[in-house]
N, C-alpha and C positions, 0 to 999 in steps of 0.2 A: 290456723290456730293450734296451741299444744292441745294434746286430747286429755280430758279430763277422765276418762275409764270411769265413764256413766256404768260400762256392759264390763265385767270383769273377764281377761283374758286369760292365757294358758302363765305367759311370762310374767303377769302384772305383780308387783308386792300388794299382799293380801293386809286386812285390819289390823294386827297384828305389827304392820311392819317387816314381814319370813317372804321371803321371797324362796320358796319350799322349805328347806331345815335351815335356811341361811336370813341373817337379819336380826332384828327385833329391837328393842333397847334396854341394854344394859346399862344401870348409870347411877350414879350417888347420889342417895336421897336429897343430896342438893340443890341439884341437876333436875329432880323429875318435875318441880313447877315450870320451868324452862320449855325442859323440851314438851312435856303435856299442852302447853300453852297455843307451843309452835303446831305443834301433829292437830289440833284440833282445830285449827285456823288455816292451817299454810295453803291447801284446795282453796277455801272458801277465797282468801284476799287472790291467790295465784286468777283465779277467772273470774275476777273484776273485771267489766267492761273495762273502767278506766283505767286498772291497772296494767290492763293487756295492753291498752291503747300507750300510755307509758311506755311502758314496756320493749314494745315494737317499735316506736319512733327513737328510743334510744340507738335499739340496736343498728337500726340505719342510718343515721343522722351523727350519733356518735360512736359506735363502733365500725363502720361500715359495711354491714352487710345487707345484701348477700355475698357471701365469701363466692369465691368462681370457681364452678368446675371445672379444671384444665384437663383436658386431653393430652396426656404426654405422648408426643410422637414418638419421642426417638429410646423411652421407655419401650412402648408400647412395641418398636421392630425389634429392642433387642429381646423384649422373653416371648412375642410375637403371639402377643394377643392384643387387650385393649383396655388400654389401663389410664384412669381419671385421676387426680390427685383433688382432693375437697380442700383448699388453703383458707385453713384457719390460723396461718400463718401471717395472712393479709390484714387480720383484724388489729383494732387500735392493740396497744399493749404487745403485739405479737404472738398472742396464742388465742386458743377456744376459753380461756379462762376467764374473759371477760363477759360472755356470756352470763354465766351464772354469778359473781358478781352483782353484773346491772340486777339481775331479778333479786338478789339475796338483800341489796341494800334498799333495792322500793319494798322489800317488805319490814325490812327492820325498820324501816321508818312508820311504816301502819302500827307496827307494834310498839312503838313510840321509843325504841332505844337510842340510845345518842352515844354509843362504846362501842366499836367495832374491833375484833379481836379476829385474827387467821394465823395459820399453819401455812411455812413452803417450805419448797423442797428445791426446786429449779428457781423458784424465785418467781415465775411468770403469774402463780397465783398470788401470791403477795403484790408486785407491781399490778395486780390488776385492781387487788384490794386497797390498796392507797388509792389507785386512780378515783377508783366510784366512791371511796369515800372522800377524796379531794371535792369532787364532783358536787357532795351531799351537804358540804361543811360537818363531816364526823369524826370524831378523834377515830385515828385508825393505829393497833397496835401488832406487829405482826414478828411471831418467834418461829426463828429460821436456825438451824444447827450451826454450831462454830465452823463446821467443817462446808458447810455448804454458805456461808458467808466469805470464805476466802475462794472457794470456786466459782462463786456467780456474783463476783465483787461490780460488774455491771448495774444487774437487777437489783443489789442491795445498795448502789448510789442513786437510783430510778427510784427505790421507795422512800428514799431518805430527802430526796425533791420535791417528791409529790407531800410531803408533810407526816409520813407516817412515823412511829419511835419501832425500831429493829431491834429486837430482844433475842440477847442471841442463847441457846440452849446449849448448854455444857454438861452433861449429863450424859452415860451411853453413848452411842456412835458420833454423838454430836450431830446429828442428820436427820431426816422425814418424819420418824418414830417418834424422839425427841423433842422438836417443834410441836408436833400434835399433843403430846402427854401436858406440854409447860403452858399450852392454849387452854386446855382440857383444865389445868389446874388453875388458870386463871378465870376461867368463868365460874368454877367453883366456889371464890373467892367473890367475882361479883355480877350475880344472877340475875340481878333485878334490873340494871339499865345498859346491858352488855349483851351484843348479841355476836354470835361464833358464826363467821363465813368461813364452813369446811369448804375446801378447795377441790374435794373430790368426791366419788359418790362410796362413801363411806361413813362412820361415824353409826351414832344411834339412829332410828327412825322417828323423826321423818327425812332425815337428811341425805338416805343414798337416794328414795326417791322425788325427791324436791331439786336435787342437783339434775340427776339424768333428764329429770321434766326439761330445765332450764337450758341444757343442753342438746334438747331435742329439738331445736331448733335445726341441729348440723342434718340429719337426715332428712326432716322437713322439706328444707330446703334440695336437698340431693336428691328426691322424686322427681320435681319440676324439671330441676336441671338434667338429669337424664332424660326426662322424656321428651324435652326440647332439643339435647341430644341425638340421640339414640332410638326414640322413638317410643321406647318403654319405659316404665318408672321403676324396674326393680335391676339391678345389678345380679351378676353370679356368685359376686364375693365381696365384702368387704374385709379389709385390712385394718387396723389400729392396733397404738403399744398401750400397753395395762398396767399403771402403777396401783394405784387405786383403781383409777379405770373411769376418770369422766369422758373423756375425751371418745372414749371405745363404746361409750354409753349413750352419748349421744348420736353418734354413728350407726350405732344397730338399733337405736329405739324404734325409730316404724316401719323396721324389717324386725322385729321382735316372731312376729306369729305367722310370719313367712316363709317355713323351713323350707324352701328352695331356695332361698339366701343364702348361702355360706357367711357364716360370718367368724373371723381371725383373730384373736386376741394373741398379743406378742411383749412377752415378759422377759424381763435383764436376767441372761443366765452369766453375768460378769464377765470371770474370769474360767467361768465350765459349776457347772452343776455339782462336778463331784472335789471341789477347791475348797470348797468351805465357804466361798467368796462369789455367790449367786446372789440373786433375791427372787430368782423363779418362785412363786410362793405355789403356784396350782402342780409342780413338780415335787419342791421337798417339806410345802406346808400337808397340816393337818386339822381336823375342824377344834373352833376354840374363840372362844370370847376377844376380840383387840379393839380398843379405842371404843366402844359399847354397843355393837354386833356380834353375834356370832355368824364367823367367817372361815375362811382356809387362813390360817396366818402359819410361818417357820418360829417352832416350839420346840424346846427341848422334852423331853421325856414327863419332867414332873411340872411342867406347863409355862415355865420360864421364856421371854420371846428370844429368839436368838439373832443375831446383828446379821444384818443383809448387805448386801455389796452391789455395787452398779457405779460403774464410772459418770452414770446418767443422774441425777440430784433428784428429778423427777420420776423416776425408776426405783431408788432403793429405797424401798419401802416394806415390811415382813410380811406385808398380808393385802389381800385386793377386796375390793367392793363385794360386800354378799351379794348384788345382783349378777356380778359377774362368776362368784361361786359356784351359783346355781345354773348359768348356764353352761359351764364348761361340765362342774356337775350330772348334768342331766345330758349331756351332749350335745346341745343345742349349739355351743362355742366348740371350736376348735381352739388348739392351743398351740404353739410355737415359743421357741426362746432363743435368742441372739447374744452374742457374747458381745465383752467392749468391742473388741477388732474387728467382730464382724460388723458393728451398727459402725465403727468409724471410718470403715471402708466404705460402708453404704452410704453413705454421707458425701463423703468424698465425689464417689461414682454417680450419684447424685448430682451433684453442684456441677462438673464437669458436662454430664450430658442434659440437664434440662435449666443449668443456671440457676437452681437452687441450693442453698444451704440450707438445711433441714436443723431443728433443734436438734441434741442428740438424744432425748426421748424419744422424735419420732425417725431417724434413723435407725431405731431397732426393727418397728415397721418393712421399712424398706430393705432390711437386712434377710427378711425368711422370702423374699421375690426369689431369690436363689436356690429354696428349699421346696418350692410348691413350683407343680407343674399344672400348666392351662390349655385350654383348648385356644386355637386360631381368632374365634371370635367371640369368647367371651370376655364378659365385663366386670373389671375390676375398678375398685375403686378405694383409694389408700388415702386412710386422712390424716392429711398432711398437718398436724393439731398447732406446731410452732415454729419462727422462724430461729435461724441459730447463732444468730449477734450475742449472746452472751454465752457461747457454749465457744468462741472463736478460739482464746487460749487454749482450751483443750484441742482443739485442731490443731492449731501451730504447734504445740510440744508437741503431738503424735505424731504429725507428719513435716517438723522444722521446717514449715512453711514463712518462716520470721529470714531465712538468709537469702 
């Protein structure tokens, strides 16, 4: 079962919504019945008997999990330790996105909304957001950047199937930031039967922690699986890429108070950190209010956001989840960044040696294996968040895989 933090922890976000100086909610007094509504309920309906029981039969019956811990062999001899891939790749939709989804739409249904509204970026949260609300019969509206509409023209013909209206954002980068602002000002507009499935753990509180909850299922799950494994339930490291950061959130959730865990968080440094054309945000960001937390986000001086870069849709994003602020913050996270070539080499090198193609969010992941050194036997475990059927085009023009 997800833990409800009866007993408050070192990690946990406090009442508040601050997960230390990071979090809280910022937001337009049009917004506050909304989300007030949300934060003062979302615990109470989230551990419903029957809502769990929902909940849980979903996820296996129509997401299919448990996703599998693979043991990559032939990973595992070449940086010669022992290394798991968690394939949340295998779930419906092809990523961990459907996860929270499932939980986000059985609550907006308790909350009796019938308007579903989300933010994408790679597009995987949006096709997840049509599915369950295909699923719900709920009108589902989902604004995606002009520029990340002609790169993941896949996922945007997956949501236009599933019955959702694609809104596309033309505004600034055309991309992550974008989307989220044009969501943001749509529920602004209509507060009262509209409810916002953010895609990542970010936004105002309650929603970075109501995501990572929902998302806690992936480590959950990864105790058992190790120690059915392995023998033991804790790993020496885990791995995840950080846009926002659900996918990295769900993965370190119940290794949170475990500091013999390592845990890796791995951020788009594009095209190099000092290009202009990054979106490492725990590198060139600084603390500062975006989308209604205060977070690390990339700011100009007199507090203007400044445009991110990531060949990855799901990656270029200015700013990351205040839970994951706080732990890189605090040291609890370590921190890494991968450039395009290096995550589209790892990708590559990937596919060749265990027959997977990796989305290319989480070939960033797989890109810092090169940069970190292991001992012989310990255990890693890299999650594997999505599969990379809509990221193919980008493969082919890099590596003219098409002659």
């Amino acid at each position: 079962m997800l833990e409800t933090n009866i007993e408050k922890k070192k990690y946990d976000v406090d009442e508040q919504g601050f997960y230390g100086e990071f979090g809280g909610a910022f937001i337009p007094e049009m917004l506050y019945p909304n989300v007030e509504h949300l934060r003062k309920q979302y615990l109470e309906i989230m551990y419903e008997p029957e809502f769990q029981k929902e909940f849980r039969a979903l996820l296996k019956d129509y997401v299919g999990r448990p996703s599998p811990l693979y043991f990559a062999k032939k990973l595992s001899a070449h940086y010669n330790t022992k290394i798991y891939l968690k394939r949340e790749d295998l779930n419906h939709t092809g990523a961990h996105k459907i996860n929270n989804t499932i939980g986000q739409i059985l609550l907006a249904k308790r909350l009796g909304k019938h308007r579903i509204i989300a933010e994408t970026g790679a597009g995987q949260h949006g096709v997840a957001t049509a599915t369950v609300c295909a699923l719900a019969g709920l009108e589902c509206i989902v604004f995606m950047g002009e520029v990340d509409i002609e790169r993941q023209a896949p996922n945007v013909a997956r949501m236009r199937m599933l019955g959702a209206k694609v809104v596309p954002a033309k505004s600034g980068s055309r991309t992550l930031k974008d989307a989220t602002n044009e969501a943001i000002r749509d529920w602004i507009n209509n507060p009262n039967d509209t409810h916002y499935i953010i895609g990542s753990v970010v936004g105002p509180h309650p929603y970075p922690d109501m995501v990572a909850r929902f998302q806690s299922v992936i480590s959950e799950e990864m105790k058992w699986q190790l120690k059915e494994q392995t023998g033991k339930e804790d790993p020496d490291t885990i791995i995840a890429c950080v846009g926002g950061g659900s996918n990295a959130a769900g993965a370190f959730y119940h290794y949170l108070e475990n500091e013999k865990v390592k845990l890796v968080a791995v951020e788009a440094s594009g095209l190099g950190n000092d290009t202009g054309k990054s979106a490492a945000t725990s590198v060139l960001g600084s603390k500062g209010v975006l989308h209604g937390s205060r977070t690390l986000l990339m700011q100009t001086e007199d507090g203007q956001v400044e445009e991110p870069y990531s060949i990855s849709a799901g990656l270029d994003y200015p700013g990351i989840g205040p839970m994951h602020s706080h732990l890189i913050g605090s040291g609890r996270a370590e921190v890494f960044g991968a450039t395009d070539e290096e995550a589209l080499h790892a990708a590559r090198f990937l596919a060749k040696m265990e027959g997977i193609i990796p989305a290319l969010e989480t070939a960033h992941a797989f890109a810092v294996l090169d940069k970190m050194t292991f001992e012989k036997d310990e255990v890693v475990v890299l999650n594997l968040s999505g599969r990379g059927d809509k990221d193919l085009t980008t493969y082919i023009d890099f590596f003219k895989l098409n002659g």
